[in-house]
C-alpha positions as CSV (number, residue, x, y, z in Angstrom):
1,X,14.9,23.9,-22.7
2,X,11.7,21.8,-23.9
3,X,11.5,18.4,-22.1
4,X,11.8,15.7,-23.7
5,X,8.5,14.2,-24.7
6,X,7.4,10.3,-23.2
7,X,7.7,7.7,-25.0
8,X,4.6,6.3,-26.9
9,X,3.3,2.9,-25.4
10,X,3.7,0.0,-27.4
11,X,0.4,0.0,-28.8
12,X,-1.5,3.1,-29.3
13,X,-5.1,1.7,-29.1
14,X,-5.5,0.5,-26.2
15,X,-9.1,-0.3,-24.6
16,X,-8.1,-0.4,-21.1
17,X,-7.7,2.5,-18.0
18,X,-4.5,3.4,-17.4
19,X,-2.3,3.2,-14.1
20,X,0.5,5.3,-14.1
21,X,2.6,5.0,-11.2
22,X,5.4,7.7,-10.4
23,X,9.0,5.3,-9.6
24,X,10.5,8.8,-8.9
25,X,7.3,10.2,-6.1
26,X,7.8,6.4,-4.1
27,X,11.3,6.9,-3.9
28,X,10.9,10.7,-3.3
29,X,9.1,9.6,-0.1
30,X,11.0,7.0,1.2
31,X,14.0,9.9,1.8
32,X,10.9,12.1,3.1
33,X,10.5,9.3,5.8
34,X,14.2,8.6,6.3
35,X,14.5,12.2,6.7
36,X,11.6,12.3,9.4
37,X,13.7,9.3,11.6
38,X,16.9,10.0,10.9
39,X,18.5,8.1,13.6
40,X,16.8,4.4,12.6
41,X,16.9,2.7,9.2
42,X,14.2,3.3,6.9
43,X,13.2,0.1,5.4
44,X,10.3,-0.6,3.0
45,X,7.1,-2.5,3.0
46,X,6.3,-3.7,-0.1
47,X,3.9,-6.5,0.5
48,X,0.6,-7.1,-1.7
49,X,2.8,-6.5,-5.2
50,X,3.7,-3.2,-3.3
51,X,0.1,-2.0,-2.3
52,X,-1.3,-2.9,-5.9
53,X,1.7,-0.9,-7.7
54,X,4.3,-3.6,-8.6
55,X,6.6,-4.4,-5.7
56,X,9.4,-5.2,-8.3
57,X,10.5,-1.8,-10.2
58,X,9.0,-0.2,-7.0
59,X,11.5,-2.1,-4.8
60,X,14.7,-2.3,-7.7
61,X,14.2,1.9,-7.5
62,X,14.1,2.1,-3.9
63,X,17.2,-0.1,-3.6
64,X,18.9,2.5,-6.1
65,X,17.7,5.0,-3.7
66,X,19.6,3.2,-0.5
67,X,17.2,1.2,0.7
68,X,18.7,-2.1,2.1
69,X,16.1,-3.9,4.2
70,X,12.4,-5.0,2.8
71,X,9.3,-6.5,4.1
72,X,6.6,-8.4,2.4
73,X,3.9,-10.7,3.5
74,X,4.1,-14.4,2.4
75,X,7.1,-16.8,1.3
76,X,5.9,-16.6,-1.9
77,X,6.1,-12.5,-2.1
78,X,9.7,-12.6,-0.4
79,X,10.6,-15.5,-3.1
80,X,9.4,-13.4,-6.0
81,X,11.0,-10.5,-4.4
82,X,14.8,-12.1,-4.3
83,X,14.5,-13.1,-7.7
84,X,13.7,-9.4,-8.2
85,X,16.6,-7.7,-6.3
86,X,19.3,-10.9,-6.1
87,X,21.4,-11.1,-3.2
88,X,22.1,-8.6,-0.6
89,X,18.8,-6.0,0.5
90,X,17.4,-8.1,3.9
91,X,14.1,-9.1,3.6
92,X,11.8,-10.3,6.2
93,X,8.5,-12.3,6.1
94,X,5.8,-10.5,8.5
95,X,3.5,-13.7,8.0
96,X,5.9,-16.1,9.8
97,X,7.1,-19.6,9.2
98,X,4.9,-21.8,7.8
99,X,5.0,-25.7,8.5
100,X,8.1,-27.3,6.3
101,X,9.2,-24.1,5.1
102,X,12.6,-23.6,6.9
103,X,14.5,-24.7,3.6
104,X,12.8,-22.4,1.4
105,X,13.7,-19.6,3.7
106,X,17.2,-20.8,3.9
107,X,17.3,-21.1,-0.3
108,X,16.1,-17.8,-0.9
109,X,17.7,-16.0,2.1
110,X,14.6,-14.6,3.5
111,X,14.2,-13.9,7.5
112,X,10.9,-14.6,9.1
113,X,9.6,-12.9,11.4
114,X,8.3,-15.3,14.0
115,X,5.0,-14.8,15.1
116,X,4.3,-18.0,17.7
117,X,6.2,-19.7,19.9
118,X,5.7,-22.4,17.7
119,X,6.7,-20.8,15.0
120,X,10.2,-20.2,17.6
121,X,10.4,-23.9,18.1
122,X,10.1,-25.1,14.4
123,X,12.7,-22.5,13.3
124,X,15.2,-23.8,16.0
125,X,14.5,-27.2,15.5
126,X,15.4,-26.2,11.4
127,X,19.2,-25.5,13.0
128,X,18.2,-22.1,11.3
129,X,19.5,-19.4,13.4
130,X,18.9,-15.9,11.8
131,X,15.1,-14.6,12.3
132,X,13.1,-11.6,13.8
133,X,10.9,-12.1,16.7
134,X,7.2,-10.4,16.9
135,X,6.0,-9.6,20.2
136,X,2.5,-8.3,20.8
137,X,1.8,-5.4,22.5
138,X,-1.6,-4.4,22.0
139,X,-2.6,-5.0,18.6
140,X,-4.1,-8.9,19.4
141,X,-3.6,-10.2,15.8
142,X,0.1,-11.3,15.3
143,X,3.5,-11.5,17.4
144,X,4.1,-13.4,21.0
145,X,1.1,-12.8,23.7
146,X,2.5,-11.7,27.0
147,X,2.1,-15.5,28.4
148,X,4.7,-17.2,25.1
149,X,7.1,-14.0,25.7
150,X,6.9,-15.5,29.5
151,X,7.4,-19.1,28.1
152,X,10.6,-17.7,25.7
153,X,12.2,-15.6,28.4
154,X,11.8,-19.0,31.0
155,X,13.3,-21.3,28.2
156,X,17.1,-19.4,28.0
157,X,18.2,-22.6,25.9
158,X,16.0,-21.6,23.1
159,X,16.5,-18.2,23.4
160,X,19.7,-18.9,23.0
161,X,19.2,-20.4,19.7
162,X,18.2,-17.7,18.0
163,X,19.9,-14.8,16.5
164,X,17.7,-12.6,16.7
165,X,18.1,-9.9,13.5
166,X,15.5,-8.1,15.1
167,X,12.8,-7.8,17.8
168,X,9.1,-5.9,16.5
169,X,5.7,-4.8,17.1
170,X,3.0,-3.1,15.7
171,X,0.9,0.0,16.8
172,X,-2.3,-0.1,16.7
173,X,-3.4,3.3,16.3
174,X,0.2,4.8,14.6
175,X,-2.6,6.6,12.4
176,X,-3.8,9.0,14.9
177,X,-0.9,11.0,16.9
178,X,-2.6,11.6,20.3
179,X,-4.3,8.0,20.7
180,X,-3.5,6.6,24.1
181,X,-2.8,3.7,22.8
182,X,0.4,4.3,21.4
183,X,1.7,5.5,25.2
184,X,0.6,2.2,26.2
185,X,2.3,0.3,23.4
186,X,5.1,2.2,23.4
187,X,5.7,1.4,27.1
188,X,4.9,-2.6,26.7
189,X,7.4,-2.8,23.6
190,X,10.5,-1.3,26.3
191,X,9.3,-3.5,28.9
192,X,9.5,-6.9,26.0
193,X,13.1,-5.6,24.8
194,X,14.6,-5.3,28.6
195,X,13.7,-9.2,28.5
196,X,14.9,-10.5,25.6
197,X,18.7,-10.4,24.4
198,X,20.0,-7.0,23.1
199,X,18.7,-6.6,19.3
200,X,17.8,-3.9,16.5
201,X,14.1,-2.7,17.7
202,X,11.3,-1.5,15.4
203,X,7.9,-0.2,16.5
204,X,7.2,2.3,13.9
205,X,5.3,1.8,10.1
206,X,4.2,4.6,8.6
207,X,2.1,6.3,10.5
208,X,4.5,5.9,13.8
209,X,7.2,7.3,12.1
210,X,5.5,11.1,12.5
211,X,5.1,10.0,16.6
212,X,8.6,11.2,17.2
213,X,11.8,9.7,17.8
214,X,10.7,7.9,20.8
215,X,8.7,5.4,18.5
216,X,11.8,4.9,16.2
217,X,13.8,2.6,17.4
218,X,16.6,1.0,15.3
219,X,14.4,0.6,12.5
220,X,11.1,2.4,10.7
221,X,8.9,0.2,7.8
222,X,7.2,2.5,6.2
223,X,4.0,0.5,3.5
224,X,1.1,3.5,2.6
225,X,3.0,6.1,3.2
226,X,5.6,5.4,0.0
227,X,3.1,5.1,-2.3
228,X,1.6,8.5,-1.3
229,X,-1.2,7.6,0.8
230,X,-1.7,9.9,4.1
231,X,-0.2,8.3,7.3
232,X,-1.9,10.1,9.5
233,X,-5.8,10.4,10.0
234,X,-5.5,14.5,10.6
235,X,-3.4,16.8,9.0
236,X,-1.5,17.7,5.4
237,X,-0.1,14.4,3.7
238,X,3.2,15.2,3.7
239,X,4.0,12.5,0.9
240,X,3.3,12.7,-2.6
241,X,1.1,10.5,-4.6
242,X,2.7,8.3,-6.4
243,X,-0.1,6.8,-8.8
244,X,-3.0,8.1,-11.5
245,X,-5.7,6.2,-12.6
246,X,-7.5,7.4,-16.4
247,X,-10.2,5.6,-17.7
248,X,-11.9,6.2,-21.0
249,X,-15.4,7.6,-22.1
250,X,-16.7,5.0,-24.6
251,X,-20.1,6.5,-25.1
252,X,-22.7,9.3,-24.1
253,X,-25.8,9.7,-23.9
254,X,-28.9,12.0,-22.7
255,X,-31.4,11.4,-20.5
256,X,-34.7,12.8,-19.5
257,X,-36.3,13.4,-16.2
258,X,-37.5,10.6,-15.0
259,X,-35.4,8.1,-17.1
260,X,-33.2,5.8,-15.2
261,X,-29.8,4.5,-14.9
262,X,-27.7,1.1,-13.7
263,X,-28.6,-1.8,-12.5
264,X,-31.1,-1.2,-9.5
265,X,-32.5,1.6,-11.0
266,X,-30.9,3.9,-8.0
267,X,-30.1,7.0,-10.2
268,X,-33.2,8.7,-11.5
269,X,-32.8,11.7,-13.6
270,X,-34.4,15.3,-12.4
271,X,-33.8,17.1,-15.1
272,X,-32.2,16.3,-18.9
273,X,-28.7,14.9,-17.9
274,X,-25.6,13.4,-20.0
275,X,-24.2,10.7,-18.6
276,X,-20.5,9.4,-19.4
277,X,-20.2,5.6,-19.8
278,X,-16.4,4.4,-19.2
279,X,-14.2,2.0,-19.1
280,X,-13.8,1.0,-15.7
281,X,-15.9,-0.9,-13.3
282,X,-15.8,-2.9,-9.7
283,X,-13.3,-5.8,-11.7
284,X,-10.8,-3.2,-11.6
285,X,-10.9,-2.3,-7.8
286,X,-13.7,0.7,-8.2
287,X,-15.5,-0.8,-5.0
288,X,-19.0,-0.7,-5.5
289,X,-20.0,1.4,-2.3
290,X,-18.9,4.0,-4.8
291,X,-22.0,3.5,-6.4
292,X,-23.9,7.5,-6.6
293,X,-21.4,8.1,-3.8
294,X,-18.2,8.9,-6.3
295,X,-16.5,11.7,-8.2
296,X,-14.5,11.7,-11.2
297,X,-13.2,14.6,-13.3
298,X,-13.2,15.1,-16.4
299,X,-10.7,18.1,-16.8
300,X,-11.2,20.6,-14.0
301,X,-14.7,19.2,-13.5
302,X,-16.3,17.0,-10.6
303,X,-18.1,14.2,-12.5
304,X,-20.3,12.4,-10.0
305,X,-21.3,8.7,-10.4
306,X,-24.6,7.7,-11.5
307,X,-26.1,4.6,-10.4
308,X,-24.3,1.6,-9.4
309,X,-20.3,0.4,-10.0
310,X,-20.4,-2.2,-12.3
311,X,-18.6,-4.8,-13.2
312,X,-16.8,-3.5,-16.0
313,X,-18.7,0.2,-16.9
314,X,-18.9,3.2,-15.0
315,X,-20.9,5.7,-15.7
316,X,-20.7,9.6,-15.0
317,X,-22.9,12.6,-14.8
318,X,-21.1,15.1,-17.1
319,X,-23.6,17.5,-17.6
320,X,-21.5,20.3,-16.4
321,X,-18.6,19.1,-18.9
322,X,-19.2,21.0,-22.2
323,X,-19.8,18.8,-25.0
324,X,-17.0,18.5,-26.9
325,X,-14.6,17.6,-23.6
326,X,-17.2,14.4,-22.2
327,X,-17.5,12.5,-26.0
328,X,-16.3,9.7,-26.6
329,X,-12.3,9.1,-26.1
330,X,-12.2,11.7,-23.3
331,X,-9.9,10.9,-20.6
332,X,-11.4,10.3,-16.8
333,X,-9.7,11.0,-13.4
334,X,-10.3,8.4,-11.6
335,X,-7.6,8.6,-9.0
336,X,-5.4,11.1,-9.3
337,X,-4.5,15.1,-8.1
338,X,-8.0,15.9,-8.0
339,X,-9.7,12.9,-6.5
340,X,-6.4,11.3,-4.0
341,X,-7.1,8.2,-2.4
342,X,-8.0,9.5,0.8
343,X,-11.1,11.2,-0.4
344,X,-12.1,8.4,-2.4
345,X,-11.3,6.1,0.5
346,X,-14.0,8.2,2.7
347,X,-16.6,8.2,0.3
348,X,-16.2,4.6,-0.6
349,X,-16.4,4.1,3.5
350,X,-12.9,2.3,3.7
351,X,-9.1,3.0,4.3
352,X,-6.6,4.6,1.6
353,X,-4.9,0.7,2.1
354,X,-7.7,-0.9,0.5
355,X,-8.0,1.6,-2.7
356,X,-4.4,0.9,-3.6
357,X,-4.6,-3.3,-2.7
358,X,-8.1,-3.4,-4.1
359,X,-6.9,-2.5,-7.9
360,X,-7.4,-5.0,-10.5
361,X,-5.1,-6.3,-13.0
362,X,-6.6,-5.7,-16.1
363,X,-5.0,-2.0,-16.9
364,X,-2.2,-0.9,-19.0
365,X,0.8,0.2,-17.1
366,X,2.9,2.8,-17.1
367,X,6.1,2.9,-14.5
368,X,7.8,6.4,-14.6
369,X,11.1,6.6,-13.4
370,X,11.1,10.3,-13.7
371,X,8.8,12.9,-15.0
372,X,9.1,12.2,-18.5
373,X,11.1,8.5,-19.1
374,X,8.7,5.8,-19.2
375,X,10.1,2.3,-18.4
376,X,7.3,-0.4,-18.8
């Protein structure tokens, strides 16, 4: 049987790169994670719009998948989020309680997670009962320092105001399996729960959940890995990729040796070239370290970047393209099968997180729910 063929967008001329992200591939992985911890609830983390791919439809499908519990970042993110989902999934506020929030959390049935023992104090003070409690166990950023665990555990009256939904930490190094760190973590995070009141426990994001059981606790939150980025630093990604980013070619030219391209003049033609120009520049999140450092493809072909990112243009050596694939109207991989987010990550010099955050706003679209049924 032929499948049944997309929908058109709305518009057909459109003067913009495309993101298509895969509604089906995120939720395909979250049940790749759940499988992987089968004994702890696999939640999501869908904070930063859901790594730069809409934490809306991305959440609404994951909730269709069985997902109950979320995480995002900010009041603002878990507000936006309720008002997605309504009432019932759980979601928690990793950033913690800001001053005279209480009531907004109360209103829109979020949880924080409480990250000082101020933060402890305020919420109790609120009358506010329901929270999770952060303790630090290596990573030195967020969560309760050893000394404010001490202070918590001495002070069993406020302790006993809270209700504690759950009790977490964060692993530094989840990202690479044999890092002594994790051991260490691992060991501080038992010896924090045998002090505090019995709660659900969770260690593990993505990149813990492939530790092993011993790192899973009551609960996993997966963020990178849904949206197909690599967990782990070594190894076959076991998830799929969930997004593909085209540009456009909107011109073509030739140049001689010796001619020049971009600003800087940091691409020098050695020979006659054709260079790509498309529709795509450092505004939309292609970081500028890309700059005679990238590949795109055009087709089955590497297309390297000539001269600098800019702000809105990118421009491509497509010499080895035949003609009539590089002219204008041609469609670019810039992320996508050929070029995942990893391998533009290491040439860019960054992490797979800040590929997917670091996308702009200015591109059309497309949310698939399965392989052929667009629905925005």
């Amino acid at each position: 049987m032929t499948a049944p063929a997309a929908e058109p967008l709305a518009d057909p001329v459109r003067d913009r790169p495309v993101l298509t992200v895969s509604l089906a591939a995120v939720a395909e992985n979250w049940r790749t994670l759940k499988d992987a911890a089968p004994r702890a609830e696999t939640a999501a983390v869908v904070k930063a719009d859901g790594y730069g791919l809409g934490a809306a439809p991305i959440a609404a499908k994951l909730r269709a998948a069985g997902c109950a519990t979320f995480f995002v970042a900010t009041l603002d993110e878990g507000r936006a989020l309720r008002a997605a989902l309504g009432h019932g999934p759980r979601i928690f506020v990793l950033n913690g309680l800001p001053p005279g929030a209480a009531a907004s959390f109360a209103a829109h049935a979020l949880t924080p997670v409480l990250n000082t023992l101020e933060e402890v104090r305020a919420w109790s003070d609120s009358g506010r009962r329901s929270a999770a409690l952060h303790v630090d166990t290596g990573m030195s950023r967020a969560g309760l320092s050893p000394a404010e665990l001490d202070t918590l555990v001495d002070e069993p009256a406020l302790l006993a105001k809270l209700d504690l939904a759950l009790v977490m930490s964060h692993l530094a190094c989840g990202d690479e399996a044999d890092h002594p760190q994790n051991r260490a973590q691992l060991g501080r995070f038992r010896a924090a729960l045998a002090r505090l009141p019995a709660a659900p426990a969770s260690l593990a994001a993505s990149g813990g959940v492939f530790l092993g059981p011993d790192y899973h606790f009551d609960l996993v939150r997966p963020g990178i890995a849904l949206y197909g980025g690599h967990p782990m630093l070594a190894g076959a990604n076991p998830m799929r990729a969930a997004a593909t980013l085209t540009a456009e070619v909107i011109g073509v030219r030739t140049l001689q040796r010796g001619d020049t391209a971009g600003y800087g003049a940091t691409y020098a033609a050695t020979h006659e070239v054709r260079l790509a120009v498309c529709n795509i520049g450092y505004a939309d999140g292609i970081m500028r370290s890309l700059s005679n450092r990238g590949v795109a493809y055009i087709g089955d072909v590497a297309c390297p970047y000539a001269g600098r990112v800019s702000m809105d243009l990118l421009t491509l050596d497509v010499t080895a393209v035949p003609p009539a694939l590089a002219a204008r109207g041609a469609q670019v991989e810039i992320i996508g099968p050929r070029m995942p987010i990893e391998e533009m990550a290491a040439r860019a010099g960054t992490a797979n997180y800040e590929i997917l955050t670091g996308l702009g706003n200015r591109f059309t679209r497309v949310m698939l729910d399965s392989q052929w049924t667009r629905v925005v």
